[in-house]
N, C-alpha and C positions, 0 to 999 in steps of 0.2 A: 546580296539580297536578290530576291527571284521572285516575280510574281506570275500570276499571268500561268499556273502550271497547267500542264496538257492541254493550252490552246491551242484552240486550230480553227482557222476562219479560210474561208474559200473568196482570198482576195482577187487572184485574177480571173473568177466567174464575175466579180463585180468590176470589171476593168472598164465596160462600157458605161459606167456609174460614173466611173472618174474623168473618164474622157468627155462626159457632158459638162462636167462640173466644171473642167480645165476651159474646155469651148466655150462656155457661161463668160466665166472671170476673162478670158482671154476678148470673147471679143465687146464686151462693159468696156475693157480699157481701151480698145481700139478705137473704140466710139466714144469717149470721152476724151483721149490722145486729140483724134480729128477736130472735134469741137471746142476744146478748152486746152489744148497743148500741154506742154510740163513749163511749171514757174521755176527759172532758176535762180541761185543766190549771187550775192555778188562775183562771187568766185569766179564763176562761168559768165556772167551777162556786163559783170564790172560796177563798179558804183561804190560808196561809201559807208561803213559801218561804225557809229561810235559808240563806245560805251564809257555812261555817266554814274558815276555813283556820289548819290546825297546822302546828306549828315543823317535825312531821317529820311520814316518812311516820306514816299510820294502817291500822289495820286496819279495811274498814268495815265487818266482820263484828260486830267489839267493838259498834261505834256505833250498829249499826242494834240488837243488843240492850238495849242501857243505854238506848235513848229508845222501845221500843217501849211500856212498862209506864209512862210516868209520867205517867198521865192523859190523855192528849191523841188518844185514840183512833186509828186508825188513822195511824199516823206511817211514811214510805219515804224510807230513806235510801240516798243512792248518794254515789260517788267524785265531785267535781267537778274539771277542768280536770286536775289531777297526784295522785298517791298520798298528798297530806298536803290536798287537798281535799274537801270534805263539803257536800251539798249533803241540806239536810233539806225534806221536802214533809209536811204536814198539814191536812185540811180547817177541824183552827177559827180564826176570825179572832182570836178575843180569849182570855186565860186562864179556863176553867170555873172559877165560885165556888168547887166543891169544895177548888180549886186555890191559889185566892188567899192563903190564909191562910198555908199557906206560901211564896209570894213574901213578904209582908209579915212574916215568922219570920226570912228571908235577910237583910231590908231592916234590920232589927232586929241582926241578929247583925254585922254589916258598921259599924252607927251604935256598939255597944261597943266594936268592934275598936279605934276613935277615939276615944272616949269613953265610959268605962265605966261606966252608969247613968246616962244623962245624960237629963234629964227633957225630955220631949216623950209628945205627944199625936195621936194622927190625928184628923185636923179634918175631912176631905174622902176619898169612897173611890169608885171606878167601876171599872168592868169592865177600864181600860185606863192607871188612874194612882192612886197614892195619895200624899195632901197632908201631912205633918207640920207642927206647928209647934212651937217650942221659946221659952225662955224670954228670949232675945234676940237680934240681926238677926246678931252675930258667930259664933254657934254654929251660924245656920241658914247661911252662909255658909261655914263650914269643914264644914259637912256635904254640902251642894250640891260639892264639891269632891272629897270624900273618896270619896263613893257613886258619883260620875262616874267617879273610878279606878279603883272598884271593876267596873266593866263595866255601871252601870245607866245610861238617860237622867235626868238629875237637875238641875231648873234650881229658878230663885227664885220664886218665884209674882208678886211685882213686881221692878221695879228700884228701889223708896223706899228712903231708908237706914234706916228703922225696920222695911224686913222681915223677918219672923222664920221665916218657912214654906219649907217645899221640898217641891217636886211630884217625883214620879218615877213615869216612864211605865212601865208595866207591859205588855209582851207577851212572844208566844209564845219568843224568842227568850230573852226573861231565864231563863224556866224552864228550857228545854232547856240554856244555858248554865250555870245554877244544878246543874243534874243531872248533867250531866258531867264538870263540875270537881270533883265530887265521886267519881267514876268513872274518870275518869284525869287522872289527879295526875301524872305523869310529862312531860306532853306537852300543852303551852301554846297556844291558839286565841285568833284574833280570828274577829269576826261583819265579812265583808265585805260582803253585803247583807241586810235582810228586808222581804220583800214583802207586802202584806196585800191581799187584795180581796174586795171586802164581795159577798155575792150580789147585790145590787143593780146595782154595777159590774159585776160578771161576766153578767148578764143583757143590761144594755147594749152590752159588748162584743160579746158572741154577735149580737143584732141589729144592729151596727155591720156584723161580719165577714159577715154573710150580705149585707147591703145594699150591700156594695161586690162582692160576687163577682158578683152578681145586674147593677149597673150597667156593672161591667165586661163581663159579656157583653151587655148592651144596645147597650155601644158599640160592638164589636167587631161586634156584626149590622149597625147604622146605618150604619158605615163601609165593608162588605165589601158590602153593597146598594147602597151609590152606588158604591162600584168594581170590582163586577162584575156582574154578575144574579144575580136575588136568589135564588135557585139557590144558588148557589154560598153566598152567605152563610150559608144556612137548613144548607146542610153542611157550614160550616165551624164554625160555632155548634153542632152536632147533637155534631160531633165534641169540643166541647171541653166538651160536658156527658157524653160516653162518659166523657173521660178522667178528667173528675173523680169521678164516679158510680162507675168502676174503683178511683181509688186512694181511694176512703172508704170502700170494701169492704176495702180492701186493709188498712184501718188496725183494720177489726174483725176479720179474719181474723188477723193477725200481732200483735194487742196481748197482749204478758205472753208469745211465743212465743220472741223470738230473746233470746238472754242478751244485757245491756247497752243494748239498745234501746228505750227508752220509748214508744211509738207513742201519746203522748195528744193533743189535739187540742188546739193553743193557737195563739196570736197569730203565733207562727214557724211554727208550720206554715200558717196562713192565709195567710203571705208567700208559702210555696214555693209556694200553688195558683195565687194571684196570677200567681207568676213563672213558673209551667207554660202558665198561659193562653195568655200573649204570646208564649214559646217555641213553643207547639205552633200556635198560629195563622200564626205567622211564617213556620212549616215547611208548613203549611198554602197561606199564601200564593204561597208561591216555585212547590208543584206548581201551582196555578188560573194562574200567571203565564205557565207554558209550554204548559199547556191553552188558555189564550186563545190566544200569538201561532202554536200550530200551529192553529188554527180557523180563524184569517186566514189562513193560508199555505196548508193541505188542505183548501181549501173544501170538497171532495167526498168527502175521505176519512171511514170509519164511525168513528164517538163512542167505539165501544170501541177502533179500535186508536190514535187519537188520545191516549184516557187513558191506553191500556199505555206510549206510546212515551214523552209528558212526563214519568210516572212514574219512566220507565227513564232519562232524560237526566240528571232532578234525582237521580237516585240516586248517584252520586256525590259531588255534594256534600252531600247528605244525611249517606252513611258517615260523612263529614271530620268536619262538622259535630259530628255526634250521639257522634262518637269522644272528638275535643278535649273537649269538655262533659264527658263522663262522664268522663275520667278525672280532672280537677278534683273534679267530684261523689265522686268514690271516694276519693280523697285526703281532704276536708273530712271525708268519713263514718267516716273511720280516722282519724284525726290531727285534725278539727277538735273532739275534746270532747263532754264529754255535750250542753250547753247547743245545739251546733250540728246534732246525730248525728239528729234528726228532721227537720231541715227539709232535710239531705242526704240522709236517705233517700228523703224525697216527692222529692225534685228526679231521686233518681237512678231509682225505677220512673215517676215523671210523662214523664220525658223518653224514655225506651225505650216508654211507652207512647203518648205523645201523637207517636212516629215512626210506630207503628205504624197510628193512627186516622188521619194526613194521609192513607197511602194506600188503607189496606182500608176505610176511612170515610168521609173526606170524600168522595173523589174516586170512590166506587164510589154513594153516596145519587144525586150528580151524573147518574149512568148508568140507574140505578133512574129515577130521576124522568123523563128521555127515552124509555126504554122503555114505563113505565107509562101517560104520557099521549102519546105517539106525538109527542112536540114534538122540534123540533132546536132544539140549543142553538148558538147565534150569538150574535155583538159585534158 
């Protein structure tokens, strides 16, 4: 399918168009970077993620008030997947002391429910479990049992048959569920995951996801310098640090902006840059592919109208292209869920934007560069 026949646009006369546009967007981000920074997700910054799913729908108006006050400082709750999903976000890894003594009050009231006065003692206590022990290995056994029902993690301390203790792991997740089933009693939840990441890990991460964007463009220059001059590579690389340096502006400008839209910076969206990269290069490539074999073919024709005409040729399947994508991306961004709605959104401005940088970018640097140093560019 072809459309678009005998076009022909005089793209790099309009190159200083693009260049305002890119300086526009570029420095909006810089100034909103400076002022408001990038928010990141747990991934990167550390903290707690859990997700609750109820029998029925929920209101998360209710939910996000019942967990704002119960300690745990800054707590954001949204809808996850369907109206009876909840997905709770808070920066601390572990329950605050403050905190504890009420888990261990719950843990207590849960061990009467079963046994009413039943003598034991805390042996063992940390930030992240508390150990009982009781007065024989059968007791601590129908305890380990009873508290498991109850919605704690609650195991044996050994597997001897003379063990008497049971551990129960204490986190962020106990409490908030401890808090809510006290707050709606109506309407019955499981914890379908929680997540914990220590700043430590989230620090790592952060240096992980830099050091692979960083080699991915390394290779992407190595590669496009043996397969084409190195021209062409230096602006196919230029463009796809435009694209990224655009949409991480884009992400301090629109973060807390559109309702529903979380714009924080985690491990998915580090996918989408990823997968923008090799997208926009790819688009990237196909124009430098008809820039070459028209240089073979118009030996003698000028550089600029060589760039307008490949420009003009690949623009059709350009449209196709950049059409079918996006409307997949629009789809995922409406229908695929909170969990997926960030890494649809970087895919669906990455991809309008890294169309826009193959031609007013790469392929106009290419033009720049033969002008500036009066070189022709040959294969």
């Amino acid at each position: 399918m072809r459309i678009l026949k005998n076009f022909n646009y005089d793209f790099v006369g309009k190159r200083n168009i693009g260049y305002a546009v890119s300086g526009l967007l570029f420095l909006l981000g810089v100034i909103f970077v400076v002022i408001r920074g990038f928010h990141f997700g747990i991934d990167f910054k550390g903290g707690s993620e859990i997700v609750l799913q109820f029998e029925k729908p929920i209101d998360i108006t209710k939910v996000r008030n019942d967990v704002e006050n119960i300690g745990l400082g800054n707590v954001e709750a949204k809808t996850f997947g369907n109206e009876s999903g909840v997905m709770i976000r808070t920066e601390q890894q572990v329950i605050p002391a403050r905190i504890f003594p009420f888990i261990t009050e719950s843990i207590n009231k849960e061990i009467d429910k079963v046994m009413p006065g039943v003598p034991r003692r805390i042996v063992d206590s940390t930030t992240s479990s508390v150990t009982y022990e009781f007065q024989n290995a059968d007791t601590a056994n129908t305890m380990v049992a009873a508290i498991f029902d109850a919605g704690f993690q609650s195991g044996k301390v050994s597997e001897e048959l003379t063990n008497n203790q049971m551990v129960v792991s204490v986190g962020i997740a106990d409490w908030i569920k401890d808090n809510l089933r006290k707050k709606i009693v109506d309407n019955s939840f499981t914890v379908l995951k929680e997540d914990r990441i220590g700043p430590k890990i989230g620090e790592e991460l952060k240096r992980g996801a830099v050091v692979a964007i960083f080699f991915s463009i390394l290779s992407i220059l190595i590669y496009l310098a043996f397969r084409f001059k190195f021209i062409f590579a230096f602006g196919a690389v230029a463009a796809l640090f435009h694209d990224t340096l655009i949409t991480l502006g884009l992400f301090a400008i629109l973060y807390g902006v559109i309702p529903g839209l979380t714009l924080e910076i985690d491990l998915t969206v580090i996918a989408a840059f990823l997968t923008l990269m090799g997208y926009s290069v790819n688009d990237t490539i196909i124009v430098f592919d008809r820039i070459r074999e028209n240089l073979k073919i118009h030996k003698t024709k000028p550089l600029v109208d060589i760039i307008n005409s490949s420009i003009s040729q690949t623009m059709s399947r350009t449209i196709l292209t950049v059409t079918t994508t996006l409307i997949t991306v629009i789809i995922l961004l409406i229908f695929g869920g909170e969990v997926i709605r960030a890494f649809a959104f970087t895919m669906l401005f990455g991809i309008l934007i890294g169309t826009y940088s193959s031609i007013f970018v790469a392929s106009a640097l290419i033009y720049e560069y033969s002008s500036i140093y009066h070189k022709k560019v040959e294969f």
